[in-house]
N, C-alpha and C positions, 0 to 999 in steps of 0.2 A: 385664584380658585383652583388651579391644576397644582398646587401646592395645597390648598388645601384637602384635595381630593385624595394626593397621594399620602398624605398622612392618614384621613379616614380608613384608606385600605389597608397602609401597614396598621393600625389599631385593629382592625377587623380578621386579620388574617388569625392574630392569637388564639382567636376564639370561634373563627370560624372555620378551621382547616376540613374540619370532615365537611362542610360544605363546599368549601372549596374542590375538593378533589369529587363531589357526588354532580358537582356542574358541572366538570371537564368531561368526566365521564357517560354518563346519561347522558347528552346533549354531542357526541363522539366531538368533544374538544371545542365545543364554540365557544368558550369563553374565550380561546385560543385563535380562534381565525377569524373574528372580524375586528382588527386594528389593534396599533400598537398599546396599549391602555397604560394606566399607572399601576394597575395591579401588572401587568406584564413587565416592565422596567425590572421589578422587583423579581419577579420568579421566573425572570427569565435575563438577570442581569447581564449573565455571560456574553450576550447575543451584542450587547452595548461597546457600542467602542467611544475611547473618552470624550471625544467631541460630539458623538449621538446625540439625539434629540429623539423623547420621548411624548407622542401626540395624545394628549387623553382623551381613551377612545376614538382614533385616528383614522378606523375606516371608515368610507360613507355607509348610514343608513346602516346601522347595526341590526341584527332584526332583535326585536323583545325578546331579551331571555326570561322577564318575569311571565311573561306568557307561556314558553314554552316547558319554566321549573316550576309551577306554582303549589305543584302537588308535592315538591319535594320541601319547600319556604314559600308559604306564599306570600309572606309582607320581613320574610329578612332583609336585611342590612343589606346585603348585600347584591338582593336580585332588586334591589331599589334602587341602588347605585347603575348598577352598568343596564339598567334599561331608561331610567329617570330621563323628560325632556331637557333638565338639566345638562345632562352627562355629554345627550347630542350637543349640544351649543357649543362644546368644545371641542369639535372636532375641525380641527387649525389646518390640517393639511392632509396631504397622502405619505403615509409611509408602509412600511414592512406588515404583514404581520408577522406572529409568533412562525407563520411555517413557509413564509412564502417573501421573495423579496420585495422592496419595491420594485417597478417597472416604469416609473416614468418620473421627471421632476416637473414642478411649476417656474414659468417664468416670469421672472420682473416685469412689469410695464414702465414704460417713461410718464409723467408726467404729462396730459392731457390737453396742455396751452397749446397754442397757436404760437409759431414764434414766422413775422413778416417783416420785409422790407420798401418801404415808402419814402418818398423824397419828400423832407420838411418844408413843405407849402404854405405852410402861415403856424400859427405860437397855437390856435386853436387846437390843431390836431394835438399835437399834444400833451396839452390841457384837459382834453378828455378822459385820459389815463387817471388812477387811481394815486399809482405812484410814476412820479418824473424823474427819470436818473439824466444828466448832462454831462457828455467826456469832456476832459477840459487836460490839454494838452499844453505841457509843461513850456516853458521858452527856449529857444536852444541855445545853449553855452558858446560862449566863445569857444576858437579852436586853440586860443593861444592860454588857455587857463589849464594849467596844471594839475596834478592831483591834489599837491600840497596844500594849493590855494582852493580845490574843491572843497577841501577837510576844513579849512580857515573859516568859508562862508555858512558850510552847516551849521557852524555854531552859534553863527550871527542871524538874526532874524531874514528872513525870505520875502522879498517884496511883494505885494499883491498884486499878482496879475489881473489886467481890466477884463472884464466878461465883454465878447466879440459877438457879432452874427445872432445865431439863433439864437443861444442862452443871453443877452442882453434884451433880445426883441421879449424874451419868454419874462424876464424882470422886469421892462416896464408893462406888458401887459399886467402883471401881479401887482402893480400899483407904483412902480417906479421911484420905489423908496430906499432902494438900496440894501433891500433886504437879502438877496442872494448875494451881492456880493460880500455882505457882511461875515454870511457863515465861511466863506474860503478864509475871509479873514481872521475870525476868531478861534480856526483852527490850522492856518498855514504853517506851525512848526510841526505839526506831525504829516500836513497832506501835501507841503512843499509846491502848493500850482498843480499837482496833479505829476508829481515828477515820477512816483511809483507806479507802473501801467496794475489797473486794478485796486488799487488804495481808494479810500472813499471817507466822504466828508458824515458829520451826525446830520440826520434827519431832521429838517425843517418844515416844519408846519405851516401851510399860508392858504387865509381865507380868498377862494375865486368864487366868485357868483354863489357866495352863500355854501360852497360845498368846501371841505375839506381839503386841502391837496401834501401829498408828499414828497419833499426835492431833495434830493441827494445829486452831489458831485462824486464825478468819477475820474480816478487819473486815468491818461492816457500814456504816461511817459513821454517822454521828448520827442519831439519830431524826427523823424527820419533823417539822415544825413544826405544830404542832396546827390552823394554817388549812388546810397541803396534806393531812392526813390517809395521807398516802400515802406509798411511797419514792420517794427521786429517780429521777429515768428513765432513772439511769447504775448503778443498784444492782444488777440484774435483771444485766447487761453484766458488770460487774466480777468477781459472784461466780460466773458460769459460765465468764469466763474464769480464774480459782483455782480451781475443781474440775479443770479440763483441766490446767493447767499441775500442777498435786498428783497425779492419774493418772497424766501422763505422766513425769515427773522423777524421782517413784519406783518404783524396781524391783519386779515382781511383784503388783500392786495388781490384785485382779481386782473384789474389789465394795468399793466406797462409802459412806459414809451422811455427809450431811453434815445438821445441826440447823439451820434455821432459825426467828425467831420468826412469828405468826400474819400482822403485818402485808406480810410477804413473800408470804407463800404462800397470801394469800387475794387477791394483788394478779395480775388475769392475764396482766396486762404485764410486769408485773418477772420471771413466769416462763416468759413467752414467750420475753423475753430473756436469760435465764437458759441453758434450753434453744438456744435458739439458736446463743450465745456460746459455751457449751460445745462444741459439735459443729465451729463454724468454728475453733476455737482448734487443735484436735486434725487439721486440714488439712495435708497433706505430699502433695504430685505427685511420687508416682513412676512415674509413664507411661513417662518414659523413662530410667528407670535400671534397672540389673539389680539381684538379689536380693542381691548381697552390698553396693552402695550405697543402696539404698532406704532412707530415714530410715522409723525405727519409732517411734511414737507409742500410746502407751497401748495395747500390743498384748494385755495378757493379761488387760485390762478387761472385765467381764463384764456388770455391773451398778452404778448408781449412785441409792441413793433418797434422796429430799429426806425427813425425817422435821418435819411441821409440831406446833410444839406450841401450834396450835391443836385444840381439839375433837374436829375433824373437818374433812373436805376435798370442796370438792365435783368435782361432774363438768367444770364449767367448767374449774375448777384445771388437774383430768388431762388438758384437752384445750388448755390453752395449751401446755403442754409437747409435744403433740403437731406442735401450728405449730411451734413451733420448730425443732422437727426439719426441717422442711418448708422454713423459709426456709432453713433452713441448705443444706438441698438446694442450692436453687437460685443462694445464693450459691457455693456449691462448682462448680456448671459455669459462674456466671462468674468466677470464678477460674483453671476449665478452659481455656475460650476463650479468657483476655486469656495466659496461660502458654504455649499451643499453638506450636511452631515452624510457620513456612510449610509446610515441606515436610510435614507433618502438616493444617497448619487451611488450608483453603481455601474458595473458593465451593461447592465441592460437598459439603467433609465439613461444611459449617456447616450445609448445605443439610439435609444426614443427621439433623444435630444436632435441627434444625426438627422433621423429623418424627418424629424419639422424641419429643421435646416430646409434639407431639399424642396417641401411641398411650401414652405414659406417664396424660394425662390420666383415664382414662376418658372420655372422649369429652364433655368443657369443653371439651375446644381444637380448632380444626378449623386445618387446615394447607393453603395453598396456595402454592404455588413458580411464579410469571412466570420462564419462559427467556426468551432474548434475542429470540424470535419477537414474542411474547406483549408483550414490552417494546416493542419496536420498532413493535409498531400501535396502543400507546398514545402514542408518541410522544417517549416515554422519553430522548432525546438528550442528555442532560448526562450521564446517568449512563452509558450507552451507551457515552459517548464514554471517560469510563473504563475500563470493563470492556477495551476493545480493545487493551489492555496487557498484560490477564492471561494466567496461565497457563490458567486453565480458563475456563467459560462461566459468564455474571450467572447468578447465582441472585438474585431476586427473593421475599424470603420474606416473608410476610404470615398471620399468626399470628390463629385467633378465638376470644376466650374468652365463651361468653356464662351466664348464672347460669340457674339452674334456673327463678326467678319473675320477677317484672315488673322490666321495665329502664327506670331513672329516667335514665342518662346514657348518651352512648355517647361514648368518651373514646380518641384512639389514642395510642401511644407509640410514637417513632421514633430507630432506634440507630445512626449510624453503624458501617457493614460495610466496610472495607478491612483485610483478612487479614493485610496487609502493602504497605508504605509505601516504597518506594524512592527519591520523592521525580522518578519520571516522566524525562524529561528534562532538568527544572530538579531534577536527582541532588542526595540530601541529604551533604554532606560530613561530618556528625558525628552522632550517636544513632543508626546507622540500624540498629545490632543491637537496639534495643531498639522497632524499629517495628511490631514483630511486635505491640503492645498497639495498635495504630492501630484494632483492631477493639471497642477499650474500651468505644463507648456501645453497640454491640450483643453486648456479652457481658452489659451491665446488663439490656438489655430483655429477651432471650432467658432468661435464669436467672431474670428476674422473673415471667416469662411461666410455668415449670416451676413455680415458688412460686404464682404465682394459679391454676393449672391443679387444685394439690392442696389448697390455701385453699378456694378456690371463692366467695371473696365477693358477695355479696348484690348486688341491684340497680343494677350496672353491667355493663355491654358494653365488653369489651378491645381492640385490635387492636396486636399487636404489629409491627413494620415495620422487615424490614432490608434493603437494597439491597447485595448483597456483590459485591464480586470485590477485586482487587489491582490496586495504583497500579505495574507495572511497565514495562520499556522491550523493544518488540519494533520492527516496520515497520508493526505496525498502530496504534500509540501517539500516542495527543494530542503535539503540540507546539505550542510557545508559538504564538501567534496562531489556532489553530483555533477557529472560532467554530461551539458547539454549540445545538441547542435544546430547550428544557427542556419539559416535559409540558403546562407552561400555554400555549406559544409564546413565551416570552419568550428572546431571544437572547441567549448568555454570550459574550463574548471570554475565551480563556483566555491571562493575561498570565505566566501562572507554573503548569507542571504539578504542584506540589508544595501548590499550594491548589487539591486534588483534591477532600477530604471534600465541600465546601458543596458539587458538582456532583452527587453522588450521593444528597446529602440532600436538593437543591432537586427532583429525581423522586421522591423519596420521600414529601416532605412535599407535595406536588400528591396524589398518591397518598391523605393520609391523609386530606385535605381536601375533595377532590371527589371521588373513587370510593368510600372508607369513607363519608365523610358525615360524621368525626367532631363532636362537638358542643369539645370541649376537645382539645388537642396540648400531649402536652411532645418534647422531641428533646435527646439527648444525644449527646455526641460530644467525643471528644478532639482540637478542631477546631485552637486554636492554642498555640503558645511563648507569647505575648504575657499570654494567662490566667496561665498559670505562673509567669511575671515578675511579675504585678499579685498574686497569690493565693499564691504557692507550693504547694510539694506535699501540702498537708492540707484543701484548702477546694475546689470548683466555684463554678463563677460564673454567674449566672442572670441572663438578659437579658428580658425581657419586658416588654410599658405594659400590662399588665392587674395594676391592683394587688393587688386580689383573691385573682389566681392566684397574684403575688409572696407574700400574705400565708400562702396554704395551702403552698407548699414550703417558705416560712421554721417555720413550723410542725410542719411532717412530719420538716425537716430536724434539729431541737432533738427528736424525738421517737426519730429514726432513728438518731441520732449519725454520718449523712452529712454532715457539713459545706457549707453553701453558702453563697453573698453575694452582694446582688443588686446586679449593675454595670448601670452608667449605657447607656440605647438614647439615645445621642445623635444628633439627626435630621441635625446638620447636617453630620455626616459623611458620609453617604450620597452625596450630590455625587461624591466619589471613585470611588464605583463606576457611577454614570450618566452619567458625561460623555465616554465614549469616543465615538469617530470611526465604528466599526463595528458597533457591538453595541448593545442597549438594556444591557447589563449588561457590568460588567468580572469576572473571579473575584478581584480583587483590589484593595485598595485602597492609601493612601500608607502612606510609610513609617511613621507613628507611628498608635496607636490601633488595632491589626491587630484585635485581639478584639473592638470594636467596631464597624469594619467586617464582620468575617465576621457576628456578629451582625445586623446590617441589611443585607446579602448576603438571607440565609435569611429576613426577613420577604416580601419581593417575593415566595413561593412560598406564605405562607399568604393567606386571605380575612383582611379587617382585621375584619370581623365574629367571627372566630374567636377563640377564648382560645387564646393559643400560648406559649410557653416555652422560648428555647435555651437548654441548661446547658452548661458547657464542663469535662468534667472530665478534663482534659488532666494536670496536678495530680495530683489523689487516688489515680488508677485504678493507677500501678504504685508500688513503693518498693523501693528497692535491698536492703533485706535481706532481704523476703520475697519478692519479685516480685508476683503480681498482691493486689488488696484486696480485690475484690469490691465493690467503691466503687459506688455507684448502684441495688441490688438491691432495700435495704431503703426506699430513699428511692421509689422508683418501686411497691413493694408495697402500702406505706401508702399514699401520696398515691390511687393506683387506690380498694383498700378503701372510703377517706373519700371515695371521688366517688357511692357508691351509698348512703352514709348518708340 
């Protein structure tokens, strides 16, 4: 219909131009200022950037223009159109209008289930459930079997493990016919016992008491190795993303019960992850789609309980499940952020986003916003000199979380903030509909910041730090040779307006160093191509000489399943950026090693006393079939948590 709409108006427009211009006019522009329309897309194209989204008729509660033209058309085409009940139906979202930007974005919700933990007390419980998922944890290998001989047996058929414990009690309640364990069997060359953590058997149908039930097996992977005691740190992951994808796939599923054994569910990581995985998997942005496109995702889901056949379960148990929830959150607004069209996400609505942050908190987070005043008498000039491209004015966000008891560290994290990337006057000629994620590392720190806000971990001090505006081209816009200065005094030549980020991070990171105080920095940001090239789209790249620091994100990162790798700070690159004629600094160095220059760009702006960390996850942060990842949320969550240990 909003395709249909915009074709009526381009037909309309031919013929109806002296109306057009006698509506703008008489009426001083309102066809113009309430919401983005289809007729606006079109005669107001320029204001579009490629990835923009256009909301037909976008503002709330437009008022009747055919009420207020009628003397001028009073049954045209077109005062029929932009006041018609019809036209309201359509209005999908908040965005811009023709004079004014937006100011605020909407957020995702999770998914409305109930996700609980109960000890499996009899087959009854459940039996109650809609749908029955059962882990079934593979046999463990001998230690003297080889790899060769592992290759030899894949190809040979896989024995059928006997169903144990609960899932046996749960078959002979079902009639004791051998029905469940038939389906492992009929499918064991792909589900192997359960040897994949997360692989899952077809759906089985079986009549109980006259109602329907649905059974699926679920692998668990192999049992732990009796030195780790514990499950892998990808088990917890695998199997909340197979309860979401099991919810969602199939039709009508309102409550759950899926069986796990005790070493799961007394592990409070695997069900952190668990919870977690589950709620991000079940993710769909329909912001801006209407009700008949909006993808639906486990819509009639009510409830989902883990049944442990341990003992009993403790309080810790229920309240890992409860984090999870929690991160999930906060990767869900950054997922929001990095997806957000311009004409929706700006300096002002990120600004918005900031302070729900804080009032979401209960008051862990406290929230201050530097405008360009406030910038400007701290001396703020790299970043500055940015912002004077944008559509709107710096917001300057600076995020504080502090714990309830004594703080051991005080540690800042810093996100590159540009909404969108045009590439300045050194214009980007390819990617640039997808620039729109340029604001990647500060959708990592911002949504990490809403997770530590409702976490609230222990004996660490936060500061979250985003410097935003847009890299765009007006008469107040950086060009090449402008030479800016940064918060410390040190002068930039800008050689290239398109290596914008390191300017607006080299103020921020002054910022986090000398006015927070921080004791530790990390800074991410989707700084260059050159990462991408070196790492591709599944891994970030960490640059830092503090090995220490290298040693705890490699650490966090194996924990997070954020992928990182730590590339080379080679010193003698830097040459490239300090041998200019005008500047103590160039924003760019030679042509080969780019990643490693921006990387030693951004040290000049920390104390060398300081523990610091650029990440570049330029990479991970979006991917073609789902748009954003949420890449850096949990890696930045953890590593903060373990700075207060």
């Amino acid at each position: 219909q909003l395709r249909r709409s915009t074709t009526l108006v381009q037909t309309a427009i031919s013929s109806h131009h002296r109306l057009i211009h006698n509506l703008s006019t008489r009426n001083k522009g309102s066809t113009m200022r309430y919401g983005a329309t289809a007729f606006h897309s079109l005669a107001a194209g320029s204001l579009l950037s490629p990835s923009g989204l256009v909301s037909a008729f976008g503002s709330p509660n437009p008022p009747s223009l055919a009420k207020q033209n009628t003397h001028v058309a009073p049954r045209s085409f077109l005062t029929r159109l932009f006041s018609s009940d019809e036209s309201k139906a359509h209005q999908t979202f908040k965005t811009w209008t023709f004079d004014e930007p937006c100011a605020t974005m909407e957020w995702s919700s999770l998914v409305s289930a109930e996700m609980s933990l109960a000890p499996a007390e009899s087959v009854d419980k459940a039996m109650e459930a809609d749908l029955i998922l059962i882990g079934i944890k593979a046999p463990a290998k001998p230690d003297e079997e080889d790899e060769d001989e592992d290759e030899k047996k894949e190809e040979q058929d896989e024995p059928v493990a006997e169903l144990t414990g609960m899932a046996k009690s749960l078959e002979d309640a079902m009639g004791g016919n051998g029905l469940l364990s038939s389906v492992i069997a009929e499918n064991n060359k792909e589900f192997k016992n359960g040897a994949k953590a997360g692989s899952t058997t077809p759906v089985a149908r079986v009549m109980v008491g006259g109602k329907a039930k649905r059974v699926v097996f679920v692998g668990l992977g192999p049992p732990p190795k009796e030195e780790d005691k514990k499950p892998s740190t990808t088990v917890g992951v695998a199997i909340g993303k197979a309860i979401a994808s099991q919810c969602s796939t199939l039709k009508k599923v309102e409550t759950c019960s899926i069986i796990l054994p005790e070493d799961i569910t007394s592990d409070e990581a695997a069900l952190q992850d668990l919870s977690s995985s589950f709620f991000q998997e079940l993710y769909a942005d329909n912001r801006y789609k209407s009700k008949m496109s909006a993808k639906k995702v486990a819509e009639n889901l009510k409830s989902v309980q883990i049944l442990s056949e341990g003992a009993s379960v403790s309080e810790d148990a229920q309240a890992a499940l409860i984090k999870g929830h929690q991160m999930a959150n906060g990767i869900f607004l950054t997922k929001d952020i990095v997806n957000a069209p311009h004409n929706v996400l700006n300096s002002l609505s990120l600004g918005d986003t900031a302070r729900r942050i804080a009032e979401e908190s209960g008051g862990s987070i406290t929230c201050e916003i530097l405008g360009k005043e406030e910038c400007e008498k701290r001396g703020m000039g790299a970043y500055l000199g940015v912002a004077r491209g944008s559509e709107t004015d710096p917001q300057f966000i600076h995020l504080t979380y502090k714990p309830s008891g004594d703080i051991k560290k005080k540690v800042a994290l810093v996100g590159k903030g540009l909404l969108f990337d045009t590439g300045g006057y050194n214009i980007k000629t390819q990617m640039m509909e997808l620039m729109k994620f340029d604001c990647g590392g500060a959708a990592a720190v911002l949504g990490a910041a809403r997770a530590v806000g409702a976490l609230k971990p222990e004996g660490v001090e936060a500061h979250f730090i985003v410097a935003a505006c847009e890299n765009m081209i007006n008469e107040k816009a950086i060009v090449p040779s402008d030479i800016l200065t940064a918060m410390n005094g040190k002068t930039i030549e800008v050689l290239n307006t398109d290596a914008e980020g390191r300017l607006t991070l080299a103020d921020a990171l002054v910022f986090a160093d000398k006015e927070v105080g921080a004791d530790s920095i990390i800074e991410l940001s989707t700084l260059t191509g050159a990462c991408m090239i070196s790492l591709g789209n599944k891994i970030a790249g960490v640059w830092t000489s503090n090995d220490d620091l290298a040693t705890q994100l490699d650490e966090v990162s194996k924990v997070t399943g954020d992928k990182t790798w730590r590339m080379p700070l080679a010193s003698e690159y830097g040459e490239e950026l300090t041998n200019g004629k005008f500047s103590d600094l160039k924003n760019l160095g030679g042509k080969y090693g780019g990643a490693i220059t921006a990387a030693l760009f951004l040290q000049h702006f920390v104390s060398k006393k300081k523990t610091f960390a650029h990440i570049d996850i330029a990479g991970p942060v979006w991917s073609d079939k789902i748009g954003a990842t949420g890449f850096g949320t949990q890696l930045v969550v953890e590593w903060v948590r373990r700075q207060g240990l």
